[in-house]
N, C-alpha and C positions, 0 to 999 in steps of 0.2 A: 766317315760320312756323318755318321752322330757328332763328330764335334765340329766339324764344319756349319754342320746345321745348327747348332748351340752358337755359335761362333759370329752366326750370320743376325740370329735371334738378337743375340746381345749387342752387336755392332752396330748394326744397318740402320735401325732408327735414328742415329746420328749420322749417321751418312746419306743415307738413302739411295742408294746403289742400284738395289733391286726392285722392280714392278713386278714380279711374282716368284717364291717360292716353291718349288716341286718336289715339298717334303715326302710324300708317299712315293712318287717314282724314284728319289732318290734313294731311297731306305731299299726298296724291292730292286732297283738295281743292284746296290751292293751285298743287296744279298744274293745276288746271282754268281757275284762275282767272288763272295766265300766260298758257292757252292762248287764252284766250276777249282777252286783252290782248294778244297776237302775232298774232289776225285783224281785229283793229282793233275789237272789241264794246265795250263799258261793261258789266263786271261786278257793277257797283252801288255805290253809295253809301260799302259797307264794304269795300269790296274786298282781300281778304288780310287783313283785321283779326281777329287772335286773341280768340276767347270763350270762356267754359268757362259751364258749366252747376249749379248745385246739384243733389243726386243724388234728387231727387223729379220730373225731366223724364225722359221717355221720351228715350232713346237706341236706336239702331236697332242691334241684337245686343248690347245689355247689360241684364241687370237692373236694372230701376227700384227705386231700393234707401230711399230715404225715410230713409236714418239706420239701418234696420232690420239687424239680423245676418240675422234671420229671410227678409228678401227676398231671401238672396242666391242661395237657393233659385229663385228664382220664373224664368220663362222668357224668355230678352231680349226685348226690345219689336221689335216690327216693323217700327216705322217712328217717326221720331223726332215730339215733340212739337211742337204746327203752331210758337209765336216762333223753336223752331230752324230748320223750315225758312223761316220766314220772314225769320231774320236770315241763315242760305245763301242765300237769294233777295239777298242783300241783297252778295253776296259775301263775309260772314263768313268762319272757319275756325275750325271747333270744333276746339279741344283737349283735351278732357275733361269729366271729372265731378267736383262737389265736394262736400265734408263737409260735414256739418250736424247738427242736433242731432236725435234719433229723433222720427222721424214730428213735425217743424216742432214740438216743444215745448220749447223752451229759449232761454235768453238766454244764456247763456254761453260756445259754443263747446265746451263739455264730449261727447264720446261716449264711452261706454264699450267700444263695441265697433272704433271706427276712431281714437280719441286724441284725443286735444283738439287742436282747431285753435289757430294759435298766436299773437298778434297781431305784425305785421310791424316795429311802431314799438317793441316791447319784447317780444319773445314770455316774458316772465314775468306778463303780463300776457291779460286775457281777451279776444279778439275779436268777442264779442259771437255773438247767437244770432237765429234758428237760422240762418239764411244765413249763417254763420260762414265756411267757405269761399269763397264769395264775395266778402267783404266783405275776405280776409285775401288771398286772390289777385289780387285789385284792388288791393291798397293796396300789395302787392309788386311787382307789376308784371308780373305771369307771367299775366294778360288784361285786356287794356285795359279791358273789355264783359265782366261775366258777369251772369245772372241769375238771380235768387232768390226765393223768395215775403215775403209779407207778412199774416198772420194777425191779430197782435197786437205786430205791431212789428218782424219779422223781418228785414224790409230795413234800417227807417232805426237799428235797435239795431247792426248790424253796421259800417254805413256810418258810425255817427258817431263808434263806439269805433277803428275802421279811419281814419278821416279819410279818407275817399273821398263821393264825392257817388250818392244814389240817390233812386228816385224809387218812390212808393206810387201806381200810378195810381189813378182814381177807378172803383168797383167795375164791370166789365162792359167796359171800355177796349178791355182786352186780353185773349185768349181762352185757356182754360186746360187746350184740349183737349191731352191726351197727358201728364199730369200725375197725382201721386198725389193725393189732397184731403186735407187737414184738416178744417177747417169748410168747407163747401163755400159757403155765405150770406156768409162772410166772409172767403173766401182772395182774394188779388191776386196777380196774379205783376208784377213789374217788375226793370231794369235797374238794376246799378253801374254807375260809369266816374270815372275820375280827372280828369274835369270837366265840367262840364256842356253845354258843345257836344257832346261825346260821347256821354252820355247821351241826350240832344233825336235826336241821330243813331240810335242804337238805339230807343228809344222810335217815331219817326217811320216806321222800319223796319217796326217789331212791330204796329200799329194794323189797324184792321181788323175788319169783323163775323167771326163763324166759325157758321156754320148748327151744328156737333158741338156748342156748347158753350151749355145751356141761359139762363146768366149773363151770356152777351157782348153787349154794346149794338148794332142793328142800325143804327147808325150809319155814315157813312162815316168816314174817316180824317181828322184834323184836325193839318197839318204843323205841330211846333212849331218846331223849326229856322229857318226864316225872320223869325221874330217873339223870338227868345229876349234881345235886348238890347234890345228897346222896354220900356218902362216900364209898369206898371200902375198903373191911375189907380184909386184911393182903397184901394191897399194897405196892409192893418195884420199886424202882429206879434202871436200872445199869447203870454204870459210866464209859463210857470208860475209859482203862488205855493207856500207851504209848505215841504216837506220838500224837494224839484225845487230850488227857488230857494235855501234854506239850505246846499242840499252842491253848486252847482252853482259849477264854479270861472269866474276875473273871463273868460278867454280865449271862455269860452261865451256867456258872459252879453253 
């Protein structure tokens, strides 16, 4: 956590990733999660593993700010949004809030009121939208795990200009109590991670019916981490054609 938090210090100013740091919850989390490892427990799966959040999830004593100038106004959340405490359940450690683009409508990484996020492999370059922090904080390395929504492309536009791996679950997966909405019929929320055992890690974490959230499949949870290198049998690829496939360079294709 300490070098996470170093990590983020020394980074981010050049990026600008992050709209708030939760250096003291992060520090007393992980020290919870020594402590519970110094009486012999199993703290979970993610144990001590740095995450940061896009700033459209409820965080417990901060504004839920949605990209908005306007929200900064508004009064901290109560209690954090359930994937966070489900990835705490999980032993996580949150370390912040990140930037994005106002109220999840952009591709860019452009804010006008908190700066443009910056991309990590060139920051003269655009990191992609609106989970642009996310996507740019992941690819820096300042949280292995952060999460973001997906509306109209929000995760995998960030993850693919960031070069980082995300995942769009299938609508209802995952619950999206303690969040701001967009479209509410078409929002997702899902994980980054800098590869994808990681990802299946988070993901496997966050699953789960939620009674709050009218959208969430009353499903049980289905591990993918156990199964993520077997094969799938009669897997196809599609390839965009047209304009996609005329400007898309050979490394993608």
């Amino acid at each position: 956590t300490e070098a996470a938090l170093a990590h983020i210090a020394a980074t981010d100013p050049a990026i600008n990733a992050f709209t708030a740091v939760t250096t003291a919850r992060a520090r007393a989390e992980a020290a919870a999660v020594d402590a519970q490892l110094d009486q012999g427990q199993a703290p979970g799966p993610l144990a001590g593993v740095p995450f940061a959040v896009k700033n459209l999830f409820d965080i417990e004593g901060l504004p839920t700010l949605a990209g908005a100038k306007i929200n900064r106004d508004r009064a901290p959340a109560r209690r954090d949004a359930v994937l966070i405490r489900r990835l705490r359940a999980a032993g996580a450690v949150l370390v912040g809030a990140l930037g994005m683009g106002e109220y999840a409508y952009d591709f860019t990484g452009e804010n006008f009121h908190d700066g443009p996020c910056r991309n990590p492999h060139d920051r003269g370059r655009s990191s992609g939208g609106s989970s642009s922090g996310s996507g740019a904080a992941t690819a820096a390395g300042m949280a292995p795990i952060s999460l973001g929504s997906d509306t109209n492309g929000s995760l995998r536009v960030p993850a693919a200009l960031c070069g980082v791996f995300s995942l769009k679950p299938t609508y209802g997966r995952l619950p999206r109590s303690g969040t701001f909405s967009f479209v509410d019929s078409l929002d997702h929320l899902g994980p980054l991670a800098r590869c994808s055992r990681d990802l299946a890690l988070a993901y496997d974490a966050m699953q789960g019916p939620d009674p709050d959230d009218h959208g969430c499949a009353p499903r049980r949870a289905e591990p993918t981490l156990a199964t993520l290198e077997q094969p799938v049998p009669g897997l196809r690829l599609g390839l965009a054609s047209g304009w996609l496939a005329r400007n898309c360079g050979p490394e993608a294709l």
